[in-house]
Each structure stands twice: as C-alpha cells, then as structure tokens.
N, C-alpha and C positions, 0 to 999 in steps of 0.2 A: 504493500500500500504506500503513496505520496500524499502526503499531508503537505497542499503549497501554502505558507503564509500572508495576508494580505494586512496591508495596513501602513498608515503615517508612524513616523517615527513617534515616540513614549506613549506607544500605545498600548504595551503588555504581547507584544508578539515575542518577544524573548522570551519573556516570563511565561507565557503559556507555551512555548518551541521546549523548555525544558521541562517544566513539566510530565508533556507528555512523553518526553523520552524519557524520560525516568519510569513514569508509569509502567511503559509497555515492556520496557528493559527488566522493571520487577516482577511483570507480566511472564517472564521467559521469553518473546520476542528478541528476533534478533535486527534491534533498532540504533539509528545515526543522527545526529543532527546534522544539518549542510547549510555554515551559516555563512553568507555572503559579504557579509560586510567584511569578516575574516579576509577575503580572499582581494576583497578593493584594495584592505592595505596592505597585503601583500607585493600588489602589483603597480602601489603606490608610485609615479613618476612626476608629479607637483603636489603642491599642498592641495590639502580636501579640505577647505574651510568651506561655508556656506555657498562660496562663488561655485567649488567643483559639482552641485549639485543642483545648480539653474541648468534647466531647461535648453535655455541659447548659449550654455558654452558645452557647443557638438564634442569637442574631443573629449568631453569628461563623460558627455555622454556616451560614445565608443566607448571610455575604457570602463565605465557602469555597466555598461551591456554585455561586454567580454566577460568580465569576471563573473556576472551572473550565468552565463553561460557555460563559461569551464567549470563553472560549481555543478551545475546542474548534470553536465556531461558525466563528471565523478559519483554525481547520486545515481545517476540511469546505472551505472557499472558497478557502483555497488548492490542494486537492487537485480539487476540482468547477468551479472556474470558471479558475483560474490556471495549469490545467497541471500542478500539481506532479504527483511521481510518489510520492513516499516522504514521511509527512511523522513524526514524533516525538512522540508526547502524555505530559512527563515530568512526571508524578503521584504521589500516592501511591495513589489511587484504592483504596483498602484495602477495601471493602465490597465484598459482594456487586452491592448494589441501586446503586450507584453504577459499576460497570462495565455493565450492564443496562440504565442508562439514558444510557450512552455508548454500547450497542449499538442500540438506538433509537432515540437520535437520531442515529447514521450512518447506519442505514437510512432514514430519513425524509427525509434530507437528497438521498436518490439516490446516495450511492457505491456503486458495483458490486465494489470492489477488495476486497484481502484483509485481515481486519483479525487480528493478532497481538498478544495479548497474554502481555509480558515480566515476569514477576516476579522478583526477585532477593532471595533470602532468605541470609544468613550468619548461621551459628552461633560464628564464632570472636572470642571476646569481645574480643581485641586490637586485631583489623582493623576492628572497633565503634568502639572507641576510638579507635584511630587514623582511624579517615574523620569521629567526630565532632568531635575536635579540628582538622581540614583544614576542617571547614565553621564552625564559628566563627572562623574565622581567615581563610575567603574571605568568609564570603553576609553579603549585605548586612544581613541579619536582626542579625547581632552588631558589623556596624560600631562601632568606638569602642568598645566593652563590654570590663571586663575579663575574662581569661580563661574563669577560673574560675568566676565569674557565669556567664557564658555556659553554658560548660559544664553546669554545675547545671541552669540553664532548658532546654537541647534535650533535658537526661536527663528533665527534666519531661514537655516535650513528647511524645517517645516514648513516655512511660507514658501519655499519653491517646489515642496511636492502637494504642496494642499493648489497650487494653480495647475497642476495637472492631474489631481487626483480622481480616478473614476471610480465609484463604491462598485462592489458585483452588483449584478442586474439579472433580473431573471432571463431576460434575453440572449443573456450570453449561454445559456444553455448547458450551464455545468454542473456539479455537482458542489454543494457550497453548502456553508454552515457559518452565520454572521452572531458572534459576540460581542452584547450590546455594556461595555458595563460591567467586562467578566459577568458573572452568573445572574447578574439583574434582569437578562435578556437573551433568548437566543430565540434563532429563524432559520431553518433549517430546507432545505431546496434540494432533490433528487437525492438522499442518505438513502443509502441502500448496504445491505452487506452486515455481518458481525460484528465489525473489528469499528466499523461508523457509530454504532450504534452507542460502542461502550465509549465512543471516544466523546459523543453528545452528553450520558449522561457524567461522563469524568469534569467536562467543563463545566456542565452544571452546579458542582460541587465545590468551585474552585473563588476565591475570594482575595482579598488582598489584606484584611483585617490583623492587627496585631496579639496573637495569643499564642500562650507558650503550650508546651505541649511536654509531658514530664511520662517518662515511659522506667519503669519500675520493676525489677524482677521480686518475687513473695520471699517471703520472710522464710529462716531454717524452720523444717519441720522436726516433729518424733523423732523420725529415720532421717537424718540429716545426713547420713554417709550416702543417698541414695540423689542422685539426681540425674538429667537427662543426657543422654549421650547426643553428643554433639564433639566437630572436630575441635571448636575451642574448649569440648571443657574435658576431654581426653586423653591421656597421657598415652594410650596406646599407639598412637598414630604420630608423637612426638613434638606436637605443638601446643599441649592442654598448656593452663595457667594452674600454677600450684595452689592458690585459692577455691578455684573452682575446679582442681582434681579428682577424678572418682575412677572405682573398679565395676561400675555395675548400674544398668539402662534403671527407669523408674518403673518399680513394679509395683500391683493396683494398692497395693497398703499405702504406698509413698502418695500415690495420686489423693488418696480418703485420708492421709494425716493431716493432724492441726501445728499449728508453729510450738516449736516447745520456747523455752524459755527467753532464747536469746533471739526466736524471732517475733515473741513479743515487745522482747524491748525495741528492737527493730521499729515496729509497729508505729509503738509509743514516738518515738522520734522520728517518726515520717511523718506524724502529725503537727508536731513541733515545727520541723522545718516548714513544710508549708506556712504555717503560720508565721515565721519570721520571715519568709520569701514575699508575704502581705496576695499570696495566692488566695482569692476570694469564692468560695464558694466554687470550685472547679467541678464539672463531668466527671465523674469517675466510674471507669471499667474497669471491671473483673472476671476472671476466668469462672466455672462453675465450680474450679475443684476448691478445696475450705480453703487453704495454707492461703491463697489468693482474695478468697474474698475477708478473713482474719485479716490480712494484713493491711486493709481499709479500711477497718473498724475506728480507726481513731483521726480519721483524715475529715475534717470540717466540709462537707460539701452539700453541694444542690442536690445530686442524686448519684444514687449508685447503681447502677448496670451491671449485671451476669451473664456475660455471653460464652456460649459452648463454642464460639470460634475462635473465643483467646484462649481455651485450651492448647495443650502442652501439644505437639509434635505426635502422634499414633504411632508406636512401634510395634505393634500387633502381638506376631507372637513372641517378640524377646524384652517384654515386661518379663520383670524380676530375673531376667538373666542376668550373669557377670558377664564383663568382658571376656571373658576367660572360655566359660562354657561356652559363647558364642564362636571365639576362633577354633576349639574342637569341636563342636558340635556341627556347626556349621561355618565350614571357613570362608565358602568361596560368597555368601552371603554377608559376612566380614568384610572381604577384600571390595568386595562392589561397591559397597558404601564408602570403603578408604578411597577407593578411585573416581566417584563421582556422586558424591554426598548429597548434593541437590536435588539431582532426578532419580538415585537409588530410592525405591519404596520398598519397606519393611514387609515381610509375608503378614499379610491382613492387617497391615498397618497404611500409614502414609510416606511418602517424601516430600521433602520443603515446598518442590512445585505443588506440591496437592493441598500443602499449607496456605500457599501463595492464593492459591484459588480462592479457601476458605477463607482467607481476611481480605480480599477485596474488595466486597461490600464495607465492612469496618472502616479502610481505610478511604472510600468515599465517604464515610460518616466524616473520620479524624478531620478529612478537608474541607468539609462543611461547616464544620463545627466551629463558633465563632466565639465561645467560653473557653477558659483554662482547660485543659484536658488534662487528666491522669488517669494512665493506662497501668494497670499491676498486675502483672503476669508474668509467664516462665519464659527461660532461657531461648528457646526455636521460635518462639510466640514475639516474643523481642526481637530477637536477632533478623525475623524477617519483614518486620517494620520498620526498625533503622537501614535496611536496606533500600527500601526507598527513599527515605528523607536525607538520606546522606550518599544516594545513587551510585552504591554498589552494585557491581555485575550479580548474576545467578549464584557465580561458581563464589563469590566472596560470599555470600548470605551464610553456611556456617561457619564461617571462621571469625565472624564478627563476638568479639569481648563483652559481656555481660554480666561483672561481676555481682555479687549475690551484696545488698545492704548497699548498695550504692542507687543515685538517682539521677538523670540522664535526659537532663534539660536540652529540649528545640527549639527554636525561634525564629521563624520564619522572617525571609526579607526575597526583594525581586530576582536575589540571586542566589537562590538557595534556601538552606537550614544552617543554622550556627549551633554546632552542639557544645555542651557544658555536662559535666560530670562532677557530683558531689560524692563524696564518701561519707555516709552518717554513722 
C-alpha cells in the first residue's frame, strides 16, 4: 500500500507520516517513511529560504520536482522489488497535476496495490502556530537560525504554497481521506480495502493534547521467583538483567497470586509518587490477573479498568515449566523461540505478534485518550506497548527492559514520545 501525503506546511503531515509508520511497523508490517524534504537538502545547490519555494523561480522548481521524484522512484523499488508492504510518501504535493503525475508514475512502475491519499488540512490558527514554531526548532531547514527569523521565513514560505495550493477534489477521482483538525474531522472518498480501513479508524484516534502516559509493571507476588519468560528477563539465552532473572515461565499459581509483602509496599508508593508527580485523577488499566489489579489499589484515580488484553503473554503448555524441563523436554520448541521470539507461538499459547493483535484496540484507546493514563501490567504486556511509542522494530519488542518497581513515564510531543524512568 502508498499512503501519499497532502498538505501546507505545519500542518501535522509529519506528525501523522510517523505515526502511522510506527503503527503499522508495530502492526508487523513491513513499513518506510519517504520523506522529501530529506532528499531537497540533500541535493541542496542555493539557499532554500522562502524565495526557493515561489512558484516563478523555475529552477527551484526543477530541482523540487527532481527530488520529489527520485524519492518517489526509491519508494516504487522499495514496494516492487524489496518486498515492502506499506511505504509513506511525506509531501506536500499541493497541486492537482502533481498528484497525477505521482498516479502515473505508480502505475507505470507496475504497483498493483492500493494507493491512498492523506491530506491534512487545520483551520485552528494556534495549533498553526504552534506546529510552526516545533519545526523551526527541529528541521534542519532552521538549524542555527534565530527564532524569529525563522519564523518570518516558513510564514513566507506558506504564502507561496497556499497561492498555489489545490485541496483534493472529488473530481480528481482518487482515492483520499481528508483530516480536518487531526480527529475533529474526517471525509473519506473511495476507502476500500483492510489495511484503509484500520488506517481511518487509527486517525480517528489521534490528537495533539498534552498527557502523560505512565506504563507500570505489578508488584512481586507469593511466588516471586516465578515470572515470565521473555528474552530480556532470561539468563538462558545470555542477555537477561540480573534483576529481573529467573529459571522458570509463569505457571497458573503465579498468574492467581496476590503481591506478598514487598509488593505491597510497592503499591503503597506508587501511590505516593503519583501524588507528588500532582498526576490528577489518571485512567487506570489493569490486567485481570490480582498481582495487577492489587497493585492499583492505592493509586488516587477517576477509574479503574480490567482488561483481559493486558494480560501476560499465553505460553500455553509451558506454564509452570522451568527453563530447564523445556530445553529436555522439548528442545527444538526452545531453540524456535531463541531464534525468532516474536513470531514463535507457544503450543496452545500465543506469540508477541498475536499479542500485538490483542492490544490494538487498547492502544487506539491509549491514543485517544486525553486524561493521564496509567497502565499496570506484566512484563510482554509492557514490552509490546513501549514498542510503539518508542518505535521499535518486531524483532526488538522482547528485548525491551522492564524492570519490576520501576515507573516508565511518556510524553508525547510532534516528534515522538520522550520517555523517563523512575525507580521507586
């Protein structure tokens, strides 16, 4: 699938171009961004202030045209010869005749997939402002420049693509999806297909709102030597953490235990911190099993939620095995898992992708969600939610650190998540 970009500059086309690669990349998807303005100054040969981006000075506009072209050349060959499944074309692609002759040269090219193009238009002058002062302040365009300078020059800039600016138009016959205001609004024109469908309602869910988001593994239970196997917390495989060491997968006693001592103090001081943090009434999820929902009992909040899909990881049948009985018993079931932990599935259990699945929905909630969020669940449950927000690949999703009594603040901004870790 191509996903083409439309839109004026500080209009959240980045912001939403990463996004959705991350999603779909969490998704298992094997997805690209292809972002053009990269490749302008690449091939940078005078200055690109406001002037290189009028209309009547041709040569700028040749070498605009080029570069959006040799980008796009690299996504066709990534999607046609490379395998890719999803790739990203972040543009501003403002013209009619300039999306037309990105539909042409797709077709020419042999792609048989589906091509969708995103435009994102906002009317609210603040959120202008504010995503223009965020890109003078990251893109490389304004490196070194002071502010205000800057400033003045991207307002420049914007007035010479808003005189040529054409919105899509149902006339043009293509397949489109216009975000009015990120999620305040969408319009939607010829969506067809699966992969459209989940990308409409992912946008829907998507906001620019300041909340933090605190992601929490439960406190030690009874059986506190018993936790899940995972490549970070495994010594077998020779990259566990000695914190979170163990001989043996969680078996159904460990799932039905309650926190013994030390993870109620735990507890106790999860609610403390929040409260010195001046975290107000936060969302809070929890898995179904106790040790998860105990270790909320003391967190000041609006509500608390139980969902069976921040349950632990499914290892079907090697609950309550050791490590040990698993490499005699069963070796070569061992060895699958060491070689490709993500898409290995447990005999009548699950694997991460099938986890992945399961919190999907969820994490359309997390990005909707416009309240503090605290999430407190287990280690795989964790591990493959920070893989989104901190847009790790598949193959990193178990290897990610999750240590036990620690808290694992997010804080979203238009280029990313900023993560923070406390140890309490």
């Amino acid at each position: 699938m191509l996903i083409v970009m439309v839109g004026l500059p500080a209009r959240g086309k980045s912001y939403i171009s990463k996004k959705l690669v991350s999603f779909f990349l969490w998704k298992g998807f094997k997805t690209a961004l292809f972002n053009v303005g990269n490749r302008r100054r690449e091939n940078a040969t005078q200055q690109q202030d406001a002037s290189f981006f009028d209309a009547a000075n041709q040569d700028a506009k040749l070498a605009r045209e080029q570069a959006a072209m040799e980008v796009l050349d690299e996504l066709l060959e990534y999607l046609n010869v490379s395998e890719g499944q999803i790739a990203v074309y972040d543009a501003t692609n403002s013209r009619k005749d300039r999306r037309h002759a990105i539909l042409d040269r797709v077709q020419k090219s042999g792609f048989a997939g589906n091509v969708l193009f995103l435009e994102s238009l906002c009317t609210d002058q603040a959120v202008i402002e504010g995503n223009m002062r965020q890109k003078v302040e990251n893109s490389p365009d304004y490196k070194g420049c002071d502010v205000e300078q800057a400033m003045s020059d991207l307002r420049a800039r914007i007035h010479n693509y808003e005189l040529v600016y054409q919105p899509i138009e149902d006339e043009e016959n293509i397949s489109y999806v216009k975000v009015i205001n990120l999620a305040s609004k969408l319009i939607c024109s010829n969506v067809h297909g699966h992969l459209s469908h989940f990308i409409t309602a992912f946008l829907m869910s998507l906001h620019i709102g300041q909340r933090p988001i605190y992601l929490v593994r439960s406190g030690k239970t009874e059986l506190a030597d018993l936790v899940e196997l995972t490549p970070a917390t495994t010594p077998a495989f020779g990259f566990g953490h000695a914190s979170e060491s163990s001989t043996s997968l969680p078996s159904r006693f460990t799932m039905n235990s309650s926190l013994n001592p030390e993870g109620v103090a735990f507890a106790q001081r999860l609610g403390q911190f929040f409260k010195k943090q001046s975290v107000e009434k936060p969302v809070v999820y929890t898995s179904l099993l106790p040790r998860s929902v105990e270790t909320a009992k003391h967190v000041s909040c609006g509500r608390v939620q139980a969902l069976s899909s921040l349950n632990m990881l499914d290892t079907g049948i090697c609950h309550g095995m050791s490590i040990q009985q698993i490499m005699s018993s069963m070796p070569e079931e061992f060895a699958a898992f060491g070689k490709a932990p993500f898409v290995y599935r447990f005999p009548g259990g699950e694997s991460y992708q099938d986890l992945h699945e399961r919190l999907t929905f969820f994490l359309l909630e997390l990005e909707r969600t416009r309240q503090p969020v605290v999430v407190i669940s287990h280690v795989s449950t964790l591990q493959s939610l920070l893989a989104y927000f901190l847009g790790k690949t598949p193959d990193e999703v178990p290897f990610i650190s999750v240590p036990q009594h620690d808290v694992i603040e997010l804080i979203p901004s238009n280029y990313g998540w900023a993560q923070h870790r406390y140890s309490i």
